[in-house]
N, C-alpha and C positions, 0 to 999 in steps of 0.2 A: 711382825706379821706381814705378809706378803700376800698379796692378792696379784694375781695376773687374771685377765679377762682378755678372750677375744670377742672381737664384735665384729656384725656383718657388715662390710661396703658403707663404709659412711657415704650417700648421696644426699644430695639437696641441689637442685634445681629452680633457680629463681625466675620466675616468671616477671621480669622488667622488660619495659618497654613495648610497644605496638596492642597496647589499650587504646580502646575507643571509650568514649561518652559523651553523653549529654543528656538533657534537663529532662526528667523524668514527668512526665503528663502520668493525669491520671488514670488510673485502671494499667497502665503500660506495664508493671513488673509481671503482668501477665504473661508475655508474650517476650520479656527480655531472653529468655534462656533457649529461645527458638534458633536451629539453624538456619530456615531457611529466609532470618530476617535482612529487612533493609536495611542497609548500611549508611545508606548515600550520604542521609544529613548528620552524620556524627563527624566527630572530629576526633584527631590523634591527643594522645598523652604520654609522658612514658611513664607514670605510675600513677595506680590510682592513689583516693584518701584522701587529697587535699582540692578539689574540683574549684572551689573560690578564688584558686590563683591561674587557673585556666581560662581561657577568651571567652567573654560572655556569660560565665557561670555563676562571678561571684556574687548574687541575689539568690541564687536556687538556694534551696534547703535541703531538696533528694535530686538524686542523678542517677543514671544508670550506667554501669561500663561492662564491656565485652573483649576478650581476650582469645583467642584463637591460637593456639600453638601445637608443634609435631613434634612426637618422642623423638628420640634418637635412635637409630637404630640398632644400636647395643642394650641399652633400656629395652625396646619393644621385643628384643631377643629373648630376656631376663625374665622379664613378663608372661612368654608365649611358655617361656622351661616353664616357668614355678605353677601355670594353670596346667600342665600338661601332668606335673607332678600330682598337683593334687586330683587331677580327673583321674586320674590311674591307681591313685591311693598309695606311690612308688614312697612316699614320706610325706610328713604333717608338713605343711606349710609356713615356711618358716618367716619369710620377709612380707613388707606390711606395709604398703605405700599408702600416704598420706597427703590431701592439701593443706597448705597448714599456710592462714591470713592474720597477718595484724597489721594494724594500723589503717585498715581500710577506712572507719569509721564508725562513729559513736550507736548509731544505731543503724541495722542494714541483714539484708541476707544474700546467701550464696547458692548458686547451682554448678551444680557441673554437667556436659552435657546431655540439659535437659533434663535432671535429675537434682529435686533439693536437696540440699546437703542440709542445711540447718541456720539458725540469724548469727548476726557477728556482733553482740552487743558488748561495748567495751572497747573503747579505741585501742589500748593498750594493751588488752588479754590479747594471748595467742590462742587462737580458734584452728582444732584440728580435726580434720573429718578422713573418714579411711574410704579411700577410693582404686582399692584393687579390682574390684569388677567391675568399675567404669575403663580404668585407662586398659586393662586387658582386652576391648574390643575393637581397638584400632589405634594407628599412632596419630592421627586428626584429633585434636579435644579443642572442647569451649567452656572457658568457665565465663558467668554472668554473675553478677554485683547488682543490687537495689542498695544505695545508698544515701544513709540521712542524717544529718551532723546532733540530731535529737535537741536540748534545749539549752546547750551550750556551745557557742562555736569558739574553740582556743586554735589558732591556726599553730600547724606543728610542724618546726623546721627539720623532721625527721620523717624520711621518706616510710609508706605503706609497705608491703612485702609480701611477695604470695610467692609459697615452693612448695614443691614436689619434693617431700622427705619419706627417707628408707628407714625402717625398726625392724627389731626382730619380732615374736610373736608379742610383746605388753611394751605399753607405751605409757609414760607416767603422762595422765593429761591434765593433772595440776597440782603445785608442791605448796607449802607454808610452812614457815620456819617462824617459829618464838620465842624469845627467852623467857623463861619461866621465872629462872630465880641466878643473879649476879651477884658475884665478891669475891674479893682477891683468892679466898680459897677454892672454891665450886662455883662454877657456872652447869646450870640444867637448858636445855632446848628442847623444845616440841615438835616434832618433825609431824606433820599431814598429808599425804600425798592419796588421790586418787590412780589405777592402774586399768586399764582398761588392757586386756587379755583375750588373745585370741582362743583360747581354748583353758581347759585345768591344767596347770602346769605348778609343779613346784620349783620357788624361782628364789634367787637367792639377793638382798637388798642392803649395800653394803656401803653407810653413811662414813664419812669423815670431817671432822671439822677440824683446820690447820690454821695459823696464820696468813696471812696473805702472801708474807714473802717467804713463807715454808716453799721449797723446792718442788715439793711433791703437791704444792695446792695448784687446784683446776684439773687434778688428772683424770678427771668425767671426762676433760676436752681430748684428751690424747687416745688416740684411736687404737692404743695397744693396750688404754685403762691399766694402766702398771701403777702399783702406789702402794709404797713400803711404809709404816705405821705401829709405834708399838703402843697399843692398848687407847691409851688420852685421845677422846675424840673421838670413839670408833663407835660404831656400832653396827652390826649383822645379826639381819633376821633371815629365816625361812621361809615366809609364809606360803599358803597355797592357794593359788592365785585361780578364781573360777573365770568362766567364760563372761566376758565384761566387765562393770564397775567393779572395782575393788578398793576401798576406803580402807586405806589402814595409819596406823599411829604409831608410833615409837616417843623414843627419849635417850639423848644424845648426854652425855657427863661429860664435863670439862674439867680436872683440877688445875687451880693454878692459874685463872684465865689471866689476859691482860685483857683489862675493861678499856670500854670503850667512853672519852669523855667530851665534853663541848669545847666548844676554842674558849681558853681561858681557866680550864679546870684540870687539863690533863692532855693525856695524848689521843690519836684517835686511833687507835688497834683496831683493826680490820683482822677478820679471817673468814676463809672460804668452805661454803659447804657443799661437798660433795657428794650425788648421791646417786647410784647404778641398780639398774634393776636387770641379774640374770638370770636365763632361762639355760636350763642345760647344759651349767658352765660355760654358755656364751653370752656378752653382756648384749640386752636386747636394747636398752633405752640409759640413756646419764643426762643430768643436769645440771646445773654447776650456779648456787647464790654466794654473792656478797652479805656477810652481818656485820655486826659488832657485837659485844656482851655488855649488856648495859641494862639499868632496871632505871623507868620512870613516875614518878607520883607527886599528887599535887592534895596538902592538905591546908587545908583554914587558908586559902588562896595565891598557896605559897607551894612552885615547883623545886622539884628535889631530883638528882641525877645520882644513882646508886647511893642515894641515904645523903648526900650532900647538900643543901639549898645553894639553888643557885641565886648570884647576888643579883640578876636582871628579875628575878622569880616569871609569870606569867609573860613579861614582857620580851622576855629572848624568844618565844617561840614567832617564826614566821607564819602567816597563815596561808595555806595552798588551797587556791578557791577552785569549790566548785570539779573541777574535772582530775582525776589522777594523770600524773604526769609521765612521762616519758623515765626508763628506770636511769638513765643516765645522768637523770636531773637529781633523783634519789641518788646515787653514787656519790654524784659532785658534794652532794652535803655530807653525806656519810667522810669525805674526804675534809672539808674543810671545818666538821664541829658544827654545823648550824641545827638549832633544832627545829622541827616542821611541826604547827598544825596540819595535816592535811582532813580539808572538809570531805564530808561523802554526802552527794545530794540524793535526796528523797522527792519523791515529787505527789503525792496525799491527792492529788486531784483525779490523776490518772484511776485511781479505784475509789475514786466517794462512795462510800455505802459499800462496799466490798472489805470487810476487815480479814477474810484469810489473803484476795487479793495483794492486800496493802504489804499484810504481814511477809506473803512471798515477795512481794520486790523488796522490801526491807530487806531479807537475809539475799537475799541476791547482790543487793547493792555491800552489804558489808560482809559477805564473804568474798566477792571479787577486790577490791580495799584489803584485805587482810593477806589474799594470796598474794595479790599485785607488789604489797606494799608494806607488807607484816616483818619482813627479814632487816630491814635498812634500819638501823638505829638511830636515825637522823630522824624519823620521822616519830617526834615523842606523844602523841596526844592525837586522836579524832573527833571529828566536829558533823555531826549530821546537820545538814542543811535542808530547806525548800530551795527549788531551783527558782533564779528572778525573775520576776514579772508574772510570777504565778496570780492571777486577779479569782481564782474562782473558790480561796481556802476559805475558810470560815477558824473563828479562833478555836470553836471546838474541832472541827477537824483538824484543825493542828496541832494542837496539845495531845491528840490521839496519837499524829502521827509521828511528833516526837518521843513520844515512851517508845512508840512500835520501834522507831530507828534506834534508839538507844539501847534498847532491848537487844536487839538485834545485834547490833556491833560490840555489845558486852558478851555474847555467845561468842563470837567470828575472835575476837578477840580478847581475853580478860587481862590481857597485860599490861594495856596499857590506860590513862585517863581519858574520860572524853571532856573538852572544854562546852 
């Protein structure tokens, strides 16, 4: 089977370099997103996210930064067609610009000129916000950052990142991948994605899962989306995609998988899952995860990897504290067999006495954890935590707040054990 897809103008524009900041006083994120603010006492960066290694900062806890930048004048051309089109009603609107941040920091919000866009919570989520009726009113823009490292600071040797990205009309704005059920015969996946859709559109959503060193794995990245496939792996749906959120689910089959095992029990079989969302026989949005196939469990205090105990049991798993990491970090282990606790911190003080409160950051904190982090087979087990130095719990509001997170992160995820 043969899928050809075209897609619109791959763009991405990275807004690096000639950021200002500095140490945010209080009441001031009032007034960050203003143009016609003072500049004088700030100082240069060339990315935001990490302000602690910047002159004078590394005490702050929030900062503020400011970025000023001009279209291009081919961009601002593109722009002026596609409002012109749709003021005329000459055709639906097809392309869909986007700011799109990560790694800004752990907790924080975003403006674009003069207009919130929404907070950036999650160092490592990519946060995307759709700004075609902003950049359509001139090629002058400001985006503004409130900035706060929240109750953990991990300094991160991978730079921040803020672009200007092009989609067609639906944009997947969040994927999760899970193995369900592993063995040499059948491997099952759960695919989750969120699509957010500029109008009703019937759109066509067309998953592949390959090896890694399948020729045709990563063809999400290839901007002609060509990817020849016969049956194993595949899946295509239909659906009908309404104007905004759209939560949908599927289920990927594998026969035959090569499982994925720790250093010392087997090999580590990687493959790639691909997944495009088109609109009109044109591909609007593609993403592209790293898995393995592999099933984890831990009974009478004894871990098992696809039905095997392993001989380390409990004691192979490394523990990732506290902050989700960089996915690179997840890779490297996916590569070299290592298995990961990664903790997800809960913080129980933030809502005392608020139990839907609670219960929402709970599913916040382990649905981000599962999206972020749910694909990497390296990572076998989760661990909710209180975040340190918390002085205000009490032992029954912690015993609350651990069901609540555990609760929590058995929904976000039931595949795998929590220690």
């Amino acid at each position: 089977m043969i899928f050809t897809l075209t897609v619109p103008s791959a763009d991405a524009r990275v807004l690096a370099g000639d950021w200002l900041v500095r140490a945010a006083a209080e009441g001031e994120w009032r007034t960050v997103a203003e143009r016609g603010l003072d500049e004088s006492g700030w100082q240069a960066t060339t990315t935001p996210g990490r302000w602690w290694l910047d002159p004078g900062l590394a005490d702050e806890s929030a900062v503020l930064y400011r970025r000023h930048f001009e279209l291009s004048t081919d961009l601002s051309a593109e722009l002026d067609s596609a409002e012109h089109r749709d003021t005329h009603g000459d055709t639906h609107r097809d392309a869909r610009w986007w700011l799109v941040a990560t790694g800004l920091c752990e907790l924080g919000h975003l403006w674009f000129d003069g207009t919130y866009l929404g907070d950036l919570r999650g160092r490592h989520t990519q946060h995307a916000f759709e700004v075609d009726h902003l950049l359509g009113r001139g090629r002058e823009h400001l985006a503004a950052v409130e900035a706060a490292h929240g109750t953990v600071r991990v300094p991160q040797t991978e730079n921040a990142q803020v672009q200007i990205q092009q989609t067609g009309p639906a944009r997947i704005q969040r994927i999760r991948a899970l193995v369900i059920e592993a063995s040499p015969d059948r491997a099952v996946l759960r695919v989750a994605a969120t699509v957010d859709s500029s109008g009703t559109h019937r759109a066509e959503v067309t998953t592949t899962v390959l090896p890694i060193a399948d020729p045709d794995a990563g063809w999400s990245q290839d901007p002609t989306r060509r990817v020849a496939v016969l049956g194993d792996g595949l899946s295509v749906s239909e659906p009908v995609l309404a104007r905004g959120r759209n939560d949908l689910e599927w289920l990927v089959a594998i026969e035959r998988p090569s499982l994925w095992w720790p250093a010392g029990m087997g090999n580590q079989a990687q493959y790639c899952i691909d997944i495009d969302v088109a609109v009109d026989g044109r591909s609007s949005h593609a993403v592209r995860l790293p898995t393995g196939i592999r099933t984890v469990s831990i009974g009478r205090g004894k871990l098992a990897v696809n039905g095997e105990p392993h001989r380390d049991g409990l004691d192979a798993l490394r523990i990732v504290e506290h902050e989700l990491s960089h996915p690179s970090f997840y890779e490297s282990a996916n590569t070299d067999g290592r298995l990961l606790c990664q903790q997800v911190t809960l913080d129980p003080s933030v809502f005392a006495g608020a139990q839907r409160g609670l219960r929402a950051l709970a599913a916040q904190a382990a649905s981000a954890a599962a999206d972020h982090a749910g694909h990497h087979p390296s990572v076998a087990t989760w661990q909710p935590v209180h975040p340190p130095g918390n002085r205000r719990r009490t032992p029954r509001l912690s015993s609350w707040a651990d069901r609540t997170a555990r609760t929590a992160m058995q929904v976000a995820d039931p595949t795998r054990p929590q220690t």
